[in-house]
C-alpha positions as CSV (number, residue, x, y, z in Angstrom):
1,X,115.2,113.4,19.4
2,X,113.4,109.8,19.4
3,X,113.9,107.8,16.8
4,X,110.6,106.9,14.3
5,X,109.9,103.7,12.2
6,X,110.2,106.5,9.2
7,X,113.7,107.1,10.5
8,X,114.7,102.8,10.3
9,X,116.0,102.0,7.2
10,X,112.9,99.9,6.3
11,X,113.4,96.5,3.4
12,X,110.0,95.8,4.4
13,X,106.6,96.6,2.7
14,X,103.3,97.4,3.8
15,X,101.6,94.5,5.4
16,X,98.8,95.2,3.2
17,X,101.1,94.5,-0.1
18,X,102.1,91.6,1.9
19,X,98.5,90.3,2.1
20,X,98.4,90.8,-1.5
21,X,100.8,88.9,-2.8
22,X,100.2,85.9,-0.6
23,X,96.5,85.6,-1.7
24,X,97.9,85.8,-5.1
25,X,100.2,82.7,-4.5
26,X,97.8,80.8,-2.7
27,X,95.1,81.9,-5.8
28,X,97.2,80.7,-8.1
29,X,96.8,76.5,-7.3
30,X,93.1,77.0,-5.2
31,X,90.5,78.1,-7.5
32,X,87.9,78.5,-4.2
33,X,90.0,81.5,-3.1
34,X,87.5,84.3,-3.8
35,X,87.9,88.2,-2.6
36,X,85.1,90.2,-2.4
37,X,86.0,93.9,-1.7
38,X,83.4,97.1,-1.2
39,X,85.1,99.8,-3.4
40,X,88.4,98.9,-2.5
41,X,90.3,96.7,-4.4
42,X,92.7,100.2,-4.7
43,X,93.1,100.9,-1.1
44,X,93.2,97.1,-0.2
45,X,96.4,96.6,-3.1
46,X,94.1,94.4,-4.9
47,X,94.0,95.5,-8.3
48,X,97.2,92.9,-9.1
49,X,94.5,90.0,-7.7
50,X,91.8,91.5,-10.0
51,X,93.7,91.1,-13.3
52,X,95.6,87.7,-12.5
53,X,92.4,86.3,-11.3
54,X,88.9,88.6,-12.7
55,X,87.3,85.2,-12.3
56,X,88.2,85.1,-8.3
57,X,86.8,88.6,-7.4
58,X,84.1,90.4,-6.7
59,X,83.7,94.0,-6.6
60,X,79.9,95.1,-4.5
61,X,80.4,98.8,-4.1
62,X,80.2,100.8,-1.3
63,X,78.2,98.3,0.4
64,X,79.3,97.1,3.4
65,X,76.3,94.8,4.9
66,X,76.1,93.1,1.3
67,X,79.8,92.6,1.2
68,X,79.4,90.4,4.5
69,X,76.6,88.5,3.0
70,X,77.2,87.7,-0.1
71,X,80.5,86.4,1.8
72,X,78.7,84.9,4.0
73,X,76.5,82.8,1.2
74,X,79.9,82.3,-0.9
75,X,81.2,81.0,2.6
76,X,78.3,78.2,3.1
77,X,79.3,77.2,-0.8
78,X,82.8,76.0,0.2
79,X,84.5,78.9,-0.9
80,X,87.6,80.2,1.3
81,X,86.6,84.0,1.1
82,X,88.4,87.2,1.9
83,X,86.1,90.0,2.5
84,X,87.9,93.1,2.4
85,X,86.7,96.6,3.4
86,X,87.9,99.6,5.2
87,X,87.9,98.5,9.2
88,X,86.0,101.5,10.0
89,X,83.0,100.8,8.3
90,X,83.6,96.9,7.7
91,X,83.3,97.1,11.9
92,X,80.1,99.6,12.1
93,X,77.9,99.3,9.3
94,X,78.6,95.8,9.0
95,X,78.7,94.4,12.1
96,X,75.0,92.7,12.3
97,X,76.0,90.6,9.4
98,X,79.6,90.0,10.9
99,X,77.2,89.0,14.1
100,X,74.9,86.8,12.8
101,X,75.7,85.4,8.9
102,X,79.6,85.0,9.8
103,X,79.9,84.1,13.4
104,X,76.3,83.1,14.4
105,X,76.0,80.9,11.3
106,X,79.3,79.7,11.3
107,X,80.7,80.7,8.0
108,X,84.2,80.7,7.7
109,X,84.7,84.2,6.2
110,X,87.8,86.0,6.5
111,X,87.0,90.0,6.9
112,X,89.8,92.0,6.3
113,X,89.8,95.7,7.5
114,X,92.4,97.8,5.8
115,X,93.4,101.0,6.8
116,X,92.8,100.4,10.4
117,X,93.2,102.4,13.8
118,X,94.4,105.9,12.4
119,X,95.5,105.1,9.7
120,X,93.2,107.5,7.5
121,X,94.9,110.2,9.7
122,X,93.7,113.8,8.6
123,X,90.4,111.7,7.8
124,X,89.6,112.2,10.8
125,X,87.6,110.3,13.4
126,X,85.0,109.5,11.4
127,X,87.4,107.2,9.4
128,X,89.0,105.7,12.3
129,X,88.4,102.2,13.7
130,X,89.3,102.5,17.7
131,X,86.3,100.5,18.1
132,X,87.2,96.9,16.6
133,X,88.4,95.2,19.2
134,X,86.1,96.2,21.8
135,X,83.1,95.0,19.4
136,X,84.2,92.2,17.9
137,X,85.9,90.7,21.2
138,X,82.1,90.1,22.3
139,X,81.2,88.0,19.2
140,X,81.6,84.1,20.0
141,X,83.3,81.9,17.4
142,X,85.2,85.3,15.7
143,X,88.9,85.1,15.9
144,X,90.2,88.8,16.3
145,X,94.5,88.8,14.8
146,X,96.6,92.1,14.6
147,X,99.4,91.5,12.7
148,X,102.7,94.0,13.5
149,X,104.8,93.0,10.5
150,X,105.5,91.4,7.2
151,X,106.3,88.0,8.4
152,X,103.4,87.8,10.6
153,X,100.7,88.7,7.6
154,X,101.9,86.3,5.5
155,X,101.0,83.7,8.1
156,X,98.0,85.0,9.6
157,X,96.8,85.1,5.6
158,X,98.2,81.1,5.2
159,X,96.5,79.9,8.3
160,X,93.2,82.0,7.8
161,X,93.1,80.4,4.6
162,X,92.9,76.8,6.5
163,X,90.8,77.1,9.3
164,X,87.4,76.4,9.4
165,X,86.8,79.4,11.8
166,X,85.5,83.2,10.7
167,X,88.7,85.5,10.9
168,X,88.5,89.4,11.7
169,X,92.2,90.7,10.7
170,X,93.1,94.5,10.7
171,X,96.2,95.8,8.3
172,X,97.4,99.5,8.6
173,X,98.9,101.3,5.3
174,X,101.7,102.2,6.2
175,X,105.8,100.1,5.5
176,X,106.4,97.9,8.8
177,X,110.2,96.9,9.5
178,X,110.9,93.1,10.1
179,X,110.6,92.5,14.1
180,X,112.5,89.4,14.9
181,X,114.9,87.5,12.5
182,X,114.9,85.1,15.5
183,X,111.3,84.2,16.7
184,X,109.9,82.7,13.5
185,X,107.0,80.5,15.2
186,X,103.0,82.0,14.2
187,X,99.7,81.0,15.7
188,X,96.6,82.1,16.4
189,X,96.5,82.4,20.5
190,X,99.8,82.5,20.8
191,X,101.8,85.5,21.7
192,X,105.3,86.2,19.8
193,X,108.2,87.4,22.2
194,X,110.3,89.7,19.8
195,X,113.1,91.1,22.7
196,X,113.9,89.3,25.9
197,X,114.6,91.8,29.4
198,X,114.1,91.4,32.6
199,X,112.5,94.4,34.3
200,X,109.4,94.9,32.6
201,X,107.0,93.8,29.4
202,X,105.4,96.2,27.0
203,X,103.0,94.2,25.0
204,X,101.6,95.6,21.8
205,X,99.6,94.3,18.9
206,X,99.6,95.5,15.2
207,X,101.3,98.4,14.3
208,X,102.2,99.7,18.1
209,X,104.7,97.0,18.1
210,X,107.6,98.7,16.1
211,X,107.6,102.1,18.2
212,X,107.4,99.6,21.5
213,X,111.0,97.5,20.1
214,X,112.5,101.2,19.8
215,X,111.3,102.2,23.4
216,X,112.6,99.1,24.7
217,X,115.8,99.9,23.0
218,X,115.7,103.6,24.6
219,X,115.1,102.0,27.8
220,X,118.4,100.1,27.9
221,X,120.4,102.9,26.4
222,X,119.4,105.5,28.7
223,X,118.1,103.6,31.9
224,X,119.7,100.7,31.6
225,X,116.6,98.6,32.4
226,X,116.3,95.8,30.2
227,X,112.6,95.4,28.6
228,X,110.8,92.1,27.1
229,X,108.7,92.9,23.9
230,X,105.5,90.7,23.0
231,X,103.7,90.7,19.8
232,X,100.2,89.9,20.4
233,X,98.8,89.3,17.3
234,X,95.8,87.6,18.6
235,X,93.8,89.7,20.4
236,X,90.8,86.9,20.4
237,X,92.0,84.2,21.9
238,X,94.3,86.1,24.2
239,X,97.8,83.8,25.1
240,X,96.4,83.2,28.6
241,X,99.5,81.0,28.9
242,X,102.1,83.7,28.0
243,X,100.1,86.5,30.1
244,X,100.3,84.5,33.1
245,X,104.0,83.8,32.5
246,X,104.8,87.3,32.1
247,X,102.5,88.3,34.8
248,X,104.3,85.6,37.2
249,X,108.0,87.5,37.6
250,X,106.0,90.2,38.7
251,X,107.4,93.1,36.8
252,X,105.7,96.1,35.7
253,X,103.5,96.0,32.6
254,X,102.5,97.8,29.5
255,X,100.1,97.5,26.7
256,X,100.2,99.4,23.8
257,X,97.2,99.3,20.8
258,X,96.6,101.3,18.0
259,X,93.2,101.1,19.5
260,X,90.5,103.0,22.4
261,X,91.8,102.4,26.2
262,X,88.3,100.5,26.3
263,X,87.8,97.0,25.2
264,X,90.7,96.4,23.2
265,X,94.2,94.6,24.5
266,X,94.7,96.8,27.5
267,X,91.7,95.8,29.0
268,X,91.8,92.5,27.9
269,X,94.9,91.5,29.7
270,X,94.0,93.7,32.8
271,X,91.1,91.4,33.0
272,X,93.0,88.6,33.5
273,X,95.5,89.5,35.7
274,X,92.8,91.2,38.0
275,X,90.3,87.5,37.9
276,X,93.8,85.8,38.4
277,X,95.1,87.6,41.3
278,X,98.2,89.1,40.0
279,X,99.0,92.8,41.2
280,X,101.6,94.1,38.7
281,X,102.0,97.7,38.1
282,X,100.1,97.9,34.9
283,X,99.8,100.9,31.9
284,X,97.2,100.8,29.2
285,X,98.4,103.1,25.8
286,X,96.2,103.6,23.5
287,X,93.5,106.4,22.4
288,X,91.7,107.7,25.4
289,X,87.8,108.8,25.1
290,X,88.1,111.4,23.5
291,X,87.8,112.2,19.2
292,X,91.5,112.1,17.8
293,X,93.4,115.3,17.4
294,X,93.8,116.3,13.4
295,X,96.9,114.8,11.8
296,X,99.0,111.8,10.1
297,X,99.3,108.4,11.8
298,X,102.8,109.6,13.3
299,X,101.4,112.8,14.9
300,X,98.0,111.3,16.3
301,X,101.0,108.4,17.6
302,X,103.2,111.3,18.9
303,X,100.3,112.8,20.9
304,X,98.7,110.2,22.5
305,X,102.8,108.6,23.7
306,X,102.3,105.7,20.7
307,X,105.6,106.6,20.3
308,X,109.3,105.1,21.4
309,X,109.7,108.2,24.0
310,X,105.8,108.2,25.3
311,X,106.0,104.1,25.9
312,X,109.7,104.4,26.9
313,X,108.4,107.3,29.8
314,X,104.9,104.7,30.9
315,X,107.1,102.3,31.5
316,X,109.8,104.1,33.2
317,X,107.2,105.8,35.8
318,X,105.9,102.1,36.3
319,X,109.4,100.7,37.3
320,X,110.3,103.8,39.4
């Protein structure tokens, strides 16, 4: 039987409790930090922030357009705002004011989407946001970050936090085991290698790079073929640099998102390669075009190969 993340013996915590607690520290000596959530200071484990700081939060209801403005307007102050909604509807409903009073009008907002990809699971696809990438990818002057685990949220928070630039960042719910206790470098743009190999690169983003360390590490028990593993955590700016590095020993490649086939990281980096004249064997995983079968997060993983045995078997048909 494959391994799961349940299965690791996880220290970790959610990245969302992670976000938490490093707006909290950062709150604590920077008055300007305000957090403006839509019904969801719960879901968004940011009722500890609402009692240390009542004077640093604001609560609009289930109002997603007027969350983004009045975020927006907060943003034009000089305040360092964290907007914080679930990514389904934060993506949809809101996205003419992510278009035009965040990005268009420069405001440096930071938009958080919680509970993203499948994360609502037996919600259902209603709930689901397989569309954030694809949308927001198109909207200049938006940076677009994934974060896969507990080390990489704390930084993606710090550095939003500092740059002048609107940040989109997605969190899922669930606990996310530590990656790498070696590769401690974060930027925006920049890819994070988390396993060196040398026959082929599965490159994930968010929560899809957990399962793709444990199918690298059924790769090499089973096949003996030795994978690399990339975090990339920005999906907008895509590591150009580190694509065409990869893309340059000419090994296979996979991409794996908690997100649909279209528009997202898949397509992103097959964009690339294609305009760049590079003709690795290439696998996009992720949801195909279809509305999700009924289940948790693990099962909607387990049927569409999100999983350490369905990336483990891509990559495997791609080197054979």
């Amino acid at each position: 039987m494959d391994a799961t993340i349940e299965n690791i013996a996880v220290s970790q915590r959610a990245n969302l409790e992670v976000f938490s607690g490093t707006l909290q520290q950062l709150a604590k000596t920077d008055r300007d930090i305000i957090v403006v959530t839509s019904d969801s200071r719960g879901s968004g484990k940011l009722v500890p922030f609402g009692q240390k700081f009542p004077e640093q939060i604001i609560e609009v209801g289930i109002a997603e357009q007027n969350l983004v403005g009045v975020a927006a307007g907060l943003a034009s102050a000089g305040k360092k705002v964290f907007a914080v909604s679930p990514a389904c509807f934060l993506t949809a409903r809101a996205l003419e004011q992510i278009k035009n009073d965040v990005a268009y009008s420069d405001n440096p907002v930071k938009l958080i989407g919680i509970s993203a990809g499948v994360s609502y699971g037996a919600l259902g696809s209603t709930h689901h946001s397989l569309h954030d990438f694809a949308v927001l990818r198109t909207i200049n002057n938006l940076i677009v970050v994934a974060p896969a685990d507990n080390f990489e949220t704390e930084q993606a928070i710090l550095l939003a936090a500092e740059t002048d630039m609107p940040v989109y960042i997605r969190f899922g719910k669930k606990q996310m085991p530590l990656l790498s206790e070696d590769e401690k470098t974060f930027e925006f743009g920049k890819g994070r290698i988390v396993r060196e190999g040398g026959d082929i690169t599965i490159i994930g983003t968010g929560e899809t790079v957990a399962p793709a360390l444990l199918a690298a590490e059924k790769l090499e028990r089973e096949h003996d073929l030795s994978a690399t593993v990339v975090s990339m955590h920005t999906i907008k700016p895509l590591d150009y640099e580190l694509l065409q590095n990869i893309a340059a020993t000419g090994r296979p490649i996979v991409t794996v998102e908690e997100h649909s086939i279209y528009g997202g990281l898949g397509e992103a980096c097959a964009s690339f390669l294609i305009q760049n004249n590079f003709c690795n064997r290439f696998k996009i995983i992720g949801i195909p075009d279809e509305y999700t079968v009924t289940g948790s997060q693990t099962e909607i993983f387990n049927h569409y190969g999100i999983s350490e045995g369905g990336i483990a078997a891509a990559a495997l048909g791609l080197v054979k």
